[in-house]
C-alpha positions as YAML, in Angstrom:
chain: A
units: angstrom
residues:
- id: 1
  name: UNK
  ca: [-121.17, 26.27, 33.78]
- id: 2
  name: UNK
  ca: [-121.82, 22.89, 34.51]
- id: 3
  name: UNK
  ca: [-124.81, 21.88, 36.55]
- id: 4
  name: UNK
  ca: [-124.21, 21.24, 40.46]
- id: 5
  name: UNK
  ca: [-125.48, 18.25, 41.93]
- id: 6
  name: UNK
  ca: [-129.25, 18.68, 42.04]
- id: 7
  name: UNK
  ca: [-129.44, 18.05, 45.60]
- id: 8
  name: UNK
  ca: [-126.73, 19.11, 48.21]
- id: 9
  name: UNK
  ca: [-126.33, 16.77, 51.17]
- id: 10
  name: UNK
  ca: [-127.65, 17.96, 54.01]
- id: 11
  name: UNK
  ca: [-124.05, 18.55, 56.11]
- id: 12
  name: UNK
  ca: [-123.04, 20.62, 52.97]
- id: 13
  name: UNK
  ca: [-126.20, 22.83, 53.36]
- id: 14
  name: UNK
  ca: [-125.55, 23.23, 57.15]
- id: 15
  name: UNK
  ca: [-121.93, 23.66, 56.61]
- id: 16
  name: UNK
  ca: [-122.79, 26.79, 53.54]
- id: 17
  name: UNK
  ca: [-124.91, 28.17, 56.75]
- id: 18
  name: UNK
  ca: [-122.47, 28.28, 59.43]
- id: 19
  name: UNK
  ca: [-119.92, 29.50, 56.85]
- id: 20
  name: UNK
  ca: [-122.30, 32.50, 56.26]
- id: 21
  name: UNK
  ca: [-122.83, 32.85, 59.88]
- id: 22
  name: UNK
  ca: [-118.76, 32.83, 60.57]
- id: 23
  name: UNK
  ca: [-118.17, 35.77, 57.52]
- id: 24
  name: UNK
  ca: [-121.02, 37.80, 59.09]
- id: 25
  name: UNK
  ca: [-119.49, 37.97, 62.53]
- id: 26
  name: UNK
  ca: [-116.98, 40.20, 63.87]
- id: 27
  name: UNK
  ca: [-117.85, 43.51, 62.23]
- id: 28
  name: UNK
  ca: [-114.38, 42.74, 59.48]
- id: 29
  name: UNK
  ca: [-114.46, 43.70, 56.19]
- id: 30
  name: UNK
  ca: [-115.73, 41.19, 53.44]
- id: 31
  name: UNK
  ca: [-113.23, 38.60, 52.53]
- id: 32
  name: UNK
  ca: [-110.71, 40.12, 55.03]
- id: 33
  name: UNK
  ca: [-110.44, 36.15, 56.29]
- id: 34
  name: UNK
  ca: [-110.48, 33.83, 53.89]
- id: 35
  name: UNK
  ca: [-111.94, 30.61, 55.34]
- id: 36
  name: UNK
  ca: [-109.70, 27.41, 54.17]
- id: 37
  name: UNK
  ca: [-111.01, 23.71, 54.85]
- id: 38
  name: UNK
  ca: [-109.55, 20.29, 53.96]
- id: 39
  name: UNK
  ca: [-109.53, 16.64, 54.94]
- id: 40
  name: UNK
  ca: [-105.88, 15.92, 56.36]
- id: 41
  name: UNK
  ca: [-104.42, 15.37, 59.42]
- id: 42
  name: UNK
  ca: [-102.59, 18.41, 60.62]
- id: 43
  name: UNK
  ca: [-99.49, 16.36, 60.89]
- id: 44
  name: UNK
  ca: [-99.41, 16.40, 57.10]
- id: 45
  name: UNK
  ca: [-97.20, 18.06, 55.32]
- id: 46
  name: UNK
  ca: [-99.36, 19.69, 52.96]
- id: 47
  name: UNK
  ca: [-101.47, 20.87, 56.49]
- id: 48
  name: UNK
  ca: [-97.71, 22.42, 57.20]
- id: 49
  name: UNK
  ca: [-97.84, 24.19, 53.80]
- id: 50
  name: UNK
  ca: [-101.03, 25.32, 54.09]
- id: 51
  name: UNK
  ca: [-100.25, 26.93, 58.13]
- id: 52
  name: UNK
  ca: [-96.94, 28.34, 56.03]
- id: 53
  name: UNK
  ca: [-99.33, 30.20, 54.02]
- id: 54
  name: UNK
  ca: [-101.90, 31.57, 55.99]
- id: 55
  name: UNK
  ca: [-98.84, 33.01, 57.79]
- id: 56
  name: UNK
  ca: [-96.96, 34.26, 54.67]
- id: 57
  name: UNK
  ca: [-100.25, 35.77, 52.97]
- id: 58
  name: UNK
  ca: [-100.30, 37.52, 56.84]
- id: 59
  name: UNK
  ca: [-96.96, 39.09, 56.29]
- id: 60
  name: UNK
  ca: [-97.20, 39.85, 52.85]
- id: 61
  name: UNK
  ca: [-100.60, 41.99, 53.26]
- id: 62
  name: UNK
  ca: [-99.33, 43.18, 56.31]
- id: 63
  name: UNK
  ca: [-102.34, 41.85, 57.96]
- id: 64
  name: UNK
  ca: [-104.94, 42.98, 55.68]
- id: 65
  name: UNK
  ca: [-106.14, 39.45, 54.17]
- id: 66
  name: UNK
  ca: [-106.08, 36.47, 56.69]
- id: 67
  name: UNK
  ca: [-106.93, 33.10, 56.63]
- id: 68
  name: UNK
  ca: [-108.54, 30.72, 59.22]
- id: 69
  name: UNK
  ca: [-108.19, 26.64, 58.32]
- id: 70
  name: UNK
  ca: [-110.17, 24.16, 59.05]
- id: 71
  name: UNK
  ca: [-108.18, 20.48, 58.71]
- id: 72
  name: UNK
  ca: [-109.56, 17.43, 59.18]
- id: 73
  name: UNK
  ca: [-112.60, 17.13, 57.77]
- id: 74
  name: UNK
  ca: [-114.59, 19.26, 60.37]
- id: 75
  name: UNK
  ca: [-116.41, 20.87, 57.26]
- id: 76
  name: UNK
  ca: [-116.99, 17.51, 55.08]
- id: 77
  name: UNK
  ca: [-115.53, 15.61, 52.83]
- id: 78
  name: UNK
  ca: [-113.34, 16.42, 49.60]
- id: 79
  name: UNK
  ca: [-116.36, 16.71, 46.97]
- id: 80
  name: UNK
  ca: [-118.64, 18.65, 50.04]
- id: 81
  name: UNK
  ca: [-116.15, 20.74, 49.96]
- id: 82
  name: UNK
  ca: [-115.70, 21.51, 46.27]
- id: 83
  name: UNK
  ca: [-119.37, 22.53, 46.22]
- id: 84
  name: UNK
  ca: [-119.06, 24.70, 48.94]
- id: 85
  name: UNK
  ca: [-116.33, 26.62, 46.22]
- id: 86
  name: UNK
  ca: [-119.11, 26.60, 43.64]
- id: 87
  name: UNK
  ca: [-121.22, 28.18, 45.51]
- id: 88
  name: UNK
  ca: [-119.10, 30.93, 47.25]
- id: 89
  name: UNK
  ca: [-119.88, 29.85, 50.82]
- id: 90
  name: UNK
  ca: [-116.16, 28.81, 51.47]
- id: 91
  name: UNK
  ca: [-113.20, 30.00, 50.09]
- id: 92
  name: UNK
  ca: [-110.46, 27.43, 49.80]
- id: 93
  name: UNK
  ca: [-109.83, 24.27, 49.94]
- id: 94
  name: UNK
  ca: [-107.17, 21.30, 48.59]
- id: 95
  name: UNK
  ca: [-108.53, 18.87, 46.37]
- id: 96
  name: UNK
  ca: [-106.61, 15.77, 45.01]
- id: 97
  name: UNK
  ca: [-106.69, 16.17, 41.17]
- id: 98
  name: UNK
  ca: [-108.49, 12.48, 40.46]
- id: 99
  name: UNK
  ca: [-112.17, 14.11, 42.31]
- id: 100
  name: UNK
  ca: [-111.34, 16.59, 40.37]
- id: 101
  name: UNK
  ca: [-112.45, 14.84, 37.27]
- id: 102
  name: UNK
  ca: [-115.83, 14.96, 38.37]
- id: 103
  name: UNK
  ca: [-115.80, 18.43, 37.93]
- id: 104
  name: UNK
  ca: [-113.23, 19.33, 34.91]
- id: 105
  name: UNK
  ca: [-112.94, 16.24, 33.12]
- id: 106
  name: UNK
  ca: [-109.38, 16.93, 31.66]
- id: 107
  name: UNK
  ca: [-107.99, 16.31, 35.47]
- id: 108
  name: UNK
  ca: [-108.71, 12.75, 34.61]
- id: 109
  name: UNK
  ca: [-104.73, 13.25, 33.25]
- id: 110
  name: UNK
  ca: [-103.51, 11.93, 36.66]
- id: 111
  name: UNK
  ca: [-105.28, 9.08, 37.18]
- id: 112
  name: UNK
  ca: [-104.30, 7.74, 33.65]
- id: 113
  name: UNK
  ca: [-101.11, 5.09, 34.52]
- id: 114
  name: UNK
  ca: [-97.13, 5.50, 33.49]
- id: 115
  name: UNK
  ca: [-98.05, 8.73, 31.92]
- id: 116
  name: UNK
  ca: [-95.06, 10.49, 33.67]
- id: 117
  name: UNK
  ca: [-91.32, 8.64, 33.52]
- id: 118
  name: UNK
  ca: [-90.30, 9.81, 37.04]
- id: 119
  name: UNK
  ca: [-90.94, 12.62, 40.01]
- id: 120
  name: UNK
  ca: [-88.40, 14.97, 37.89]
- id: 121
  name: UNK
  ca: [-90.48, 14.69, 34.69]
- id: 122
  name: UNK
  ca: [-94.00, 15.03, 36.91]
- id: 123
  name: UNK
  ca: [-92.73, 17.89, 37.88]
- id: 124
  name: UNK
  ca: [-91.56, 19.19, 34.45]
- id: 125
  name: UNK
  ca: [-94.89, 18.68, 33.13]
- id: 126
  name: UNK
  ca: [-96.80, 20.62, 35.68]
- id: 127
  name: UNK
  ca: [-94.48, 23.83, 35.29]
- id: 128
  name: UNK
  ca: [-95.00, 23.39, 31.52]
- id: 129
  name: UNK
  ca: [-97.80, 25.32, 29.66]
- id: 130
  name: UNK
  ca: [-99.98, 21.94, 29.69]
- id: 131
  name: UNK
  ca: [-99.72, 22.10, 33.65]
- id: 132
  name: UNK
  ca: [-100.48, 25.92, 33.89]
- id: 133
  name: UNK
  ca: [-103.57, 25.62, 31.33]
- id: 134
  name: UNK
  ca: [-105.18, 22.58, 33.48]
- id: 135
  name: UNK
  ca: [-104.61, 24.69, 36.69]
- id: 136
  name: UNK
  ca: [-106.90, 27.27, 35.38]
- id: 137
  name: UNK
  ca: [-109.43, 24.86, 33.69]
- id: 138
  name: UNK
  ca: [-111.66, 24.82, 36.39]
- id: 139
  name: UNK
  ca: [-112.85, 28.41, 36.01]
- id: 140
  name: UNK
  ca: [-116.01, 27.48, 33.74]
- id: 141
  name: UNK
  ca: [-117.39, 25.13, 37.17]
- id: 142
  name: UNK
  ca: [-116.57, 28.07, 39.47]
- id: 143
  name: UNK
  ca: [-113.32, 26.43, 40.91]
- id: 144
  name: UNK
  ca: [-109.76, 28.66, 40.58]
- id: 145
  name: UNK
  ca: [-106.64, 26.54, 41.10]
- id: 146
  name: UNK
  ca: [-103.59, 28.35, 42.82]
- id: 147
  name: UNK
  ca: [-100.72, 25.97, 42.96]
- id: 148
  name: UNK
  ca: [-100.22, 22.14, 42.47]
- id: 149
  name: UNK
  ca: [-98.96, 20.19, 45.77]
- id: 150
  name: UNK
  ca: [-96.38, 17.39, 45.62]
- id: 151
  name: UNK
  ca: [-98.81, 13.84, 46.59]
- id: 152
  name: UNK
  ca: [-96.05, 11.86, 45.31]
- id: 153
  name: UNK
  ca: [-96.40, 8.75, 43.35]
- id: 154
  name: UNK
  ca: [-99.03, 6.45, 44.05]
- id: 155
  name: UNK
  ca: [-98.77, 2.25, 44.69]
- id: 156
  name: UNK
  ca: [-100.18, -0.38, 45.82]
- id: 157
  name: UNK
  ca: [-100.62, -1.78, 49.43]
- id: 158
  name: UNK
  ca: [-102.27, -5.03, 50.52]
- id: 159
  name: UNK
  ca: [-103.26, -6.91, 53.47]
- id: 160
  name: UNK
  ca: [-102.31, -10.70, 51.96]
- id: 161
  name: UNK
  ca: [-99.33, -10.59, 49.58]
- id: 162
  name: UNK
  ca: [-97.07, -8.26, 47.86]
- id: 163
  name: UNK
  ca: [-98.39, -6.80, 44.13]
- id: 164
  name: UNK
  ca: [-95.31, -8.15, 42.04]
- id: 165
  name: UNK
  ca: [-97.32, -8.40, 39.04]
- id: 166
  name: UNK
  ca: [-100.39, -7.01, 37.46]
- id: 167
  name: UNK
  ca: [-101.62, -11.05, 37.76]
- id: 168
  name: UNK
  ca: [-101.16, -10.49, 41.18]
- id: 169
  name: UNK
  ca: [-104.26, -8.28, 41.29]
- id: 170
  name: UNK
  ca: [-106.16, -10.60, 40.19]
- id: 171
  name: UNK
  ca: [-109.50, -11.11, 42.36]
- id: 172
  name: UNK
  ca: [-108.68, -7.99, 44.42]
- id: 173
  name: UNK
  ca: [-110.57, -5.78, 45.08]
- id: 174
  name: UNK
  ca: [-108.43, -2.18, 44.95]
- id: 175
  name: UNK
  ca: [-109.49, 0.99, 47.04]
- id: 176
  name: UNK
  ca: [-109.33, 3.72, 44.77]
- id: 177
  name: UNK
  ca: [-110.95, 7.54, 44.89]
- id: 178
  name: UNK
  ca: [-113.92, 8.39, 43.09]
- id: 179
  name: UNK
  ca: [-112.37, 8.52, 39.94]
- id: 180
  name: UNK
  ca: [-113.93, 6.44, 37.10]
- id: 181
  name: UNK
  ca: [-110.46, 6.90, 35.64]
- id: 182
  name: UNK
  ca: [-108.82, 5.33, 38.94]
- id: 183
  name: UNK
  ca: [-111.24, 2.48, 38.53]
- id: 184
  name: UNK
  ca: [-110.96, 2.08, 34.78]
- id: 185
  name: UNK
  ca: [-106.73, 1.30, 35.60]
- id: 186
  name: UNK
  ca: [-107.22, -1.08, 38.13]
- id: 187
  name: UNK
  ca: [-110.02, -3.20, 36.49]
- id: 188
  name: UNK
  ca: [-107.46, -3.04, 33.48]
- id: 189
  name: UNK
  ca: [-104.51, -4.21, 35.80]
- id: 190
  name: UNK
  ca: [-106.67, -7.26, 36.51]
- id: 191
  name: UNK
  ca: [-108.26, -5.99, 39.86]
- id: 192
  name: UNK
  ca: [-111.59, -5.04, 40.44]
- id: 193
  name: UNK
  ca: [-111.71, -0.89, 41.62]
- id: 194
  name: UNK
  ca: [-113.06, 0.36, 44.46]
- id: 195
  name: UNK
  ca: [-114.06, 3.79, 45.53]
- id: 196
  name: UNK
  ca: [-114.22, 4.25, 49.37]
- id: 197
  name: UNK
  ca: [-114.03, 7.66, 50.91]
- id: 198
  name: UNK
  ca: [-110.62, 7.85, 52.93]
- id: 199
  name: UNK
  ca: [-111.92, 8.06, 56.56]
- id: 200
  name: UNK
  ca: [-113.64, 4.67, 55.95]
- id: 201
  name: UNK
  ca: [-111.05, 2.99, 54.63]
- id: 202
  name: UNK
  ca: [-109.06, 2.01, 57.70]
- id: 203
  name: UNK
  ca: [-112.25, -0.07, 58.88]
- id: 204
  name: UNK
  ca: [-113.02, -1.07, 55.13]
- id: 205
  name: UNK
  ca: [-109.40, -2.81, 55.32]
- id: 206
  name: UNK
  ca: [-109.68, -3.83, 58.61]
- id: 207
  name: UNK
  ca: [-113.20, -5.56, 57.87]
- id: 208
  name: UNK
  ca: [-111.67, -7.46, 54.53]
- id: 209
  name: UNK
  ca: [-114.50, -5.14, 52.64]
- id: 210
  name: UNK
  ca: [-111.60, -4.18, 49.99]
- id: 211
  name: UNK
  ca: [-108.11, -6.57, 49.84]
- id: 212
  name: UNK
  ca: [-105.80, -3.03, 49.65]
- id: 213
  name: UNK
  ca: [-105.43, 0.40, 48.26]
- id: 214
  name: UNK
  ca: [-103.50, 2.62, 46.49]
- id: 215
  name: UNK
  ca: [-101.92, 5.87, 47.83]
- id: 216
  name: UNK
  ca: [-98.20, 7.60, 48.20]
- id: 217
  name: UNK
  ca: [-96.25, 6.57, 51.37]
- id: 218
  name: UNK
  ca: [-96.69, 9.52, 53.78]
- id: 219
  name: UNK
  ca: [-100.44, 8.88, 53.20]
- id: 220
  name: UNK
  ca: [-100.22, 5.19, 53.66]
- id: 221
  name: UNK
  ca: [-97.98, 5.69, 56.93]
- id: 222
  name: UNK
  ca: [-100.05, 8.61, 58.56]
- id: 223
  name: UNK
  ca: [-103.39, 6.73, 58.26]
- id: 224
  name: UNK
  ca: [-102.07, 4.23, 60.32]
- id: 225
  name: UNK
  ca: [-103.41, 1.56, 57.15]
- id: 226
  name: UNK
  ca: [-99.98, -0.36, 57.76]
- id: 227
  name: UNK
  ca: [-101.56, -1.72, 61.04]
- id: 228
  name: UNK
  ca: [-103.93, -3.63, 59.01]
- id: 229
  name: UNK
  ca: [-102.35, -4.05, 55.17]
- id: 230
  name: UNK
  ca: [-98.46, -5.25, 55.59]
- id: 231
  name: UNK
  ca: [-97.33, -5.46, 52.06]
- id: 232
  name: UNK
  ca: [-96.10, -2.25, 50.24]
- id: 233
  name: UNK
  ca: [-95.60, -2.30, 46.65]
- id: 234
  name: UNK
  ca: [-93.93, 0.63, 44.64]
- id: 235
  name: UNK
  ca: [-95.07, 0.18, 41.46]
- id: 236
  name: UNK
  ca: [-95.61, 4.12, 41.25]
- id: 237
  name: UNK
  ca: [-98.92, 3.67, 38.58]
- id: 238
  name: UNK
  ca: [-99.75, 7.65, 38.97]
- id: 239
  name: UNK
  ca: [-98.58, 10.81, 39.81]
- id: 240
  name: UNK
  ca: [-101.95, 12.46, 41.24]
- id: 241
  name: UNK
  ca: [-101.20, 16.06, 42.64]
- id: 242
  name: UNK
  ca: [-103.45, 17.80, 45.37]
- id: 243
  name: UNK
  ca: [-104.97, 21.30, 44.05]
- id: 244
  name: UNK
  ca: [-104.87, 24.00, 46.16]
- id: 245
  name: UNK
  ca: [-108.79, 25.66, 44.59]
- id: 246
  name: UNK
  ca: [-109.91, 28.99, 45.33]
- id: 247
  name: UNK
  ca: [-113.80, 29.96, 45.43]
- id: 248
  name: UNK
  ca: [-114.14, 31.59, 41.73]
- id: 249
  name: UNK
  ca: [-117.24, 33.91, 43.42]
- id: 250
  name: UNK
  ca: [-115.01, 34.93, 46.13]
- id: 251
  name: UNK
  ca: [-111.77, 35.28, 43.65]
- id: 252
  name: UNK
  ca: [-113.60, 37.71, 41.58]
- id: 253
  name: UNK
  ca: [-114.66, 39.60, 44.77]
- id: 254
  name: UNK
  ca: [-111.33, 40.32, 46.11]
- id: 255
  name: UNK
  ca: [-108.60, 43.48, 44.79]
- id: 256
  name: UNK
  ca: [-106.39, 42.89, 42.34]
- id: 257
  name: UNK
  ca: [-103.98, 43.68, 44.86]
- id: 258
  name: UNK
  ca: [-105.78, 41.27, 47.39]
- id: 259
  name: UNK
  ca: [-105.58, 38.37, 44.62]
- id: 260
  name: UNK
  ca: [-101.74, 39.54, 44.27]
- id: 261
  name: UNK
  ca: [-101.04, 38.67, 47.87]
- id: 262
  name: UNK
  ca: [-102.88, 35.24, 48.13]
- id: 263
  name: UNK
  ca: [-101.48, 34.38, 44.87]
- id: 264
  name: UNK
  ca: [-97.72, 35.03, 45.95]
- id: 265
  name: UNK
  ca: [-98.55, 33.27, 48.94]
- id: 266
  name: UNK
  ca: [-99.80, 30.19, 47.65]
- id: 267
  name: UNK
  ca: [-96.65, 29.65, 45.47]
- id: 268
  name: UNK
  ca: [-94.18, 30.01, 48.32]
- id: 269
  name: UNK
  ca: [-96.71, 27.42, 50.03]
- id: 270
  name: UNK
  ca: [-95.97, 25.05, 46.78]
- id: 271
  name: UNK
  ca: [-92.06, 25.00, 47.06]
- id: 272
  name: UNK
  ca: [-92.58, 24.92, 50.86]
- id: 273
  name: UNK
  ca: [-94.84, 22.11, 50.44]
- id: 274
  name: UNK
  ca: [-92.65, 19.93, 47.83]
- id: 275
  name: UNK
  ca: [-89.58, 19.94, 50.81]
- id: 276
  name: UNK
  ca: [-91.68, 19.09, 53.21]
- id: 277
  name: UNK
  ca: [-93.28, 15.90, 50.96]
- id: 278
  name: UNK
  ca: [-89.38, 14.77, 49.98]
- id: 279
  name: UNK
  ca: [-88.60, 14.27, 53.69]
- id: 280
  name: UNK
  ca: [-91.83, 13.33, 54.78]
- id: 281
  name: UNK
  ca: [-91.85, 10.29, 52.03]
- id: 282
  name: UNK
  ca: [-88.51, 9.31, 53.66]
- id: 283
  name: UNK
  ca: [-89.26, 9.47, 56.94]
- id: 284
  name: UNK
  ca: [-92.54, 7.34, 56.49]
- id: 285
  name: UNK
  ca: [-90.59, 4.57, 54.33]
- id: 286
  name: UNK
  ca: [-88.03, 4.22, 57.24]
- id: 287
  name: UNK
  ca: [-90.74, 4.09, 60.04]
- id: 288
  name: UNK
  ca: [-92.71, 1.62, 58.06]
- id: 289
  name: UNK
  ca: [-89.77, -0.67, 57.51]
- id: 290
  name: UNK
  ca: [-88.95, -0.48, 60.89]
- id: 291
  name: UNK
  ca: [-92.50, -1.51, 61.79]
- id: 292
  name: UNK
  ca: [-91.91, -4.61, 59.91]
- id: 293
  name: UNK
  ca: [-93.91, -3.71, 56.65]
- id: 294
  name: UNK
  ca: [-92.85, -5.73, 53.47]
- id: 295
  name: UNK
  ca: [-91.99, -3.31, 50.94]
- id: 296
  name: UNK
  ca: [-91.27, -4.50, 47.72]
- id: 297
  name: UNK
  ca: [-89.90, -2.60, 44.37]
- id: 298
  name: UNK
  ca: [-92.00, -4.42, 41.40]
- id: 299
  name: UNK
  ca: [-90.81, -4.27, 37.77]
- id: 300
  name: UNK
  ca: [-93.08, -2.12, 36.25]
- id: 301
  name: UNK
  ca: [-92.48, -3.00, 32.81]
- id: 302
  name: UNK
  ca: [-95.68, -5.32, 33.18]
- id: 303
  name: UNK
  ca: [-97.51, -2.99, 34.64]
- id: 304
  name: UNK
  ca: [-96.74, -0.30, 32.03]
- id: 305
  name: UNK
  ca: [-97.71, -2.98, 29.15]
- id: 306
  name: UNK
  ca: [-100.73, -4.03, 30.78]
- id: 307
  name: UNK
  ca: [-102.59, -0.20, 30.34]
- id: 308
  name: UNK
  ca: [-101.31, 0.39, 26.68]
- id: 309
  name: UNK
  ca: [-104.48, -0.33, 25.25]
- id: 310
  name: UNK
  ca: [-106.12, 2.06, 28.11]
- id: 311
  name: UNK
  ca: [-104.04, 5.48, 26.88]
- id: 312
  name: UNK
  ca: [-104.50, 4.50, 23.46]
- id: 313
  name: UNK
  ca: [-108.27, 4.92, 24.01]
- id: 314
  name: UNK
  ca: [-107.22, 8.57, 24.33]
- id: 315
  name: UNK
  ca: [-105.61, 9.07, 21.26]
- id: 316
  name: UNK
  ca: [-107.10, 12.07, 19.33]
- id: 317
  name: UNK
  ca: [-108.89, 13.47, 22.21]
- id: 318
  name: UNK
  ca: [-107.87, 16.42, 24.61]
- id: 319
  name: UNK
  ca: [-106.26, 14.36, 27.23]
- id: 320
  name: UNK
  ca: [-104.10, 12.53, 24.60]
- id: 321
  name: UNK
  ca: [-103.11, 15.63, 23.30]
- id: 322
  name: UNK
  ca: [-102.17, 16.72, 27.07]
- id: 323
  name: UNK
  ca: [-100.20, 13.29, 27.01]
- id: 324
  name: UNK
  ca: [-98.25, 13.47, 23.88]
- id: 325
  name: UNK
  ca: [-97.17, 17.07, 25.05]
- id: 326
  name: UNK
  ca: [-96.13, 15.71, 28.49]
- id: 327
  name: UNK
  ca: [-94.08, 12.59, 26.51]
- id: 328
  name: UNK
  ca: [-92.42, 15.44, 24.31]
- id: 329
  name: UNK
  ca: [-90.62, 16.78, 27.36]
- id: 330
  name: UNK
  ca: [-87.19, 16.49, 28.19]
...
């Protein structure tokens, strides 16, 4: 297993305690609620998908397994969470796949750039035997993954100009998650990366401490980040999926039937989820026009030249394996 971080932060600690605290109460039987925390708004879609779930795994057990969610970030952030998983004091939780490399370092797949043609082909590739095999990679850390979320595709928005050209990014300095990968592609693009955790980033704009980000439409719309950065560019560098993770610990505790149930559950959540995304990415596109954001439709020819020498760094290693399988598909 690979070694947790030596030290968790203190929230995480308190978090694991109240957690305990929560399971202990109420005289149920163990794992008869599954506790399920993540960092979105519970406008978001994938929110939506997750509340479709908890109600579906409801109907399927006939009441048996439950789950209680947590959105928002009430119980930390993304990687507080993850550790939480490791160590069996929460159960669930969504997880965008470029963290994730932190963890399993194959996941670093999504934040490579170009690697998928279109949303069709993304798709394609995570149905494929390549996309079920990294879904379950996460077993030696102590992490399950369930089901692969729709985040969309992921460009660039700015608070001084469009991004027409990778020269463009020149002297910019790029939000980006904390994903060496992520910050690998924009240095190579010509801008300098950034990680800044997402609930500081509004200010972080807003305070010139980064010049933009990078994130899929819905995202970009919800934050409210259009306030501050007016310039939308969909280049569409990266397909990065959230991972819906399940507590290995707490996995292996529950019935095969038990695991049955959530696992049904959590696929009908999926194809919920990936309607919800499609209308949700329209809907913020036409709101953000209408609030008078520039949004602009690069050639990403450039763009795709510009990170050649970045994939080919890959060749003959798992990940370019993972990407010459991906390539191969219709």
């Amino acid at each position: 297993m690979k070694p947790l971080l030596p030290l968790l932060r203190l929230r995480t600690c308190l978090v694991a305690i109240l957690l305990t605290i929560l399971c202990a109460c109420g005289g149920q039987e163990k794992y008869s609620v599954l506790k399920l925390a993540h960092g979105l708004d519970q406008n978001h879609p994938t929110h939506k998908a997750m509340v479709y779930m908890a109600k579906r795994l409801e109907e399927i057990s006939d009441g048996h397994l439950q789950m209680d969610i947590y959105p928002g970030g009430q119980l930390g952030e993304e990687r507080e969470l993850i550790e939480l998983l490791q160590i069996g004091s929460l159960a669930m939780t969504k997880a965008s796949a470029s963290p994730m490399e932190g963890f399993v370092p194959d996941f670093k797949l999504f934040s490579l750039p170009y690697v998928f043609r279109d949303h069709d082909h993304f798709w394609r590739a995570l149905e494929s035997k390549t996309g079920r095999d990294l879904l379950s990679s996460g077993e030696a850390v102590r992490l399950r993954g369930l089901a692969y979320y729709d985040a969309g595709s992921r460009s660039f928005y700015t608070i001084d100009k469009p991004i027409q050209t990778p020269e463009d990014l020149s002297g910019l300095k790029i939000r980006v998650q904390q994903s060496i990968t992520s910050v690998a592609m924009i240095n190579t693009l010509g801008g300098s990366g950034t990680p800044v955790d997402w609930g500081e980033l509004y200010t972080a704009l807003q305070q010139g401490v980064v010049d933009g980000a990078e994130n899929n439409p819905p995202s970009f719309y919800l934050s409210k980040h259009y306030e501050v950065a007016r310039y939308l560019s969909l280049d569409e560098h990266t397909y990065v999926p959230d991972i819906l993770l399940i507590s290995r610990p707490i996995w292996n505790r529950l019935s095969p039937q038990q695991q049955g149930w959530l696992q049904q559950a959590a696929e009908e959540s999926s194809h919920y989820q990936r309607k919800l995304w499609q209308e949700e990415t329209e809907r913020a596109l036409q709101q953000l026009t209408a609030d008078g954001v520039t949004i602009v439709h690069p050639d990403k020819a450039a763009f795709r030249h510009k990170v050649q020498p970045m994939l080919a760094e890959y060749d003959g290693t798992s990940v370019g394996a993972m990407i010459q399988a991906i390539r191969s598909l219709p």
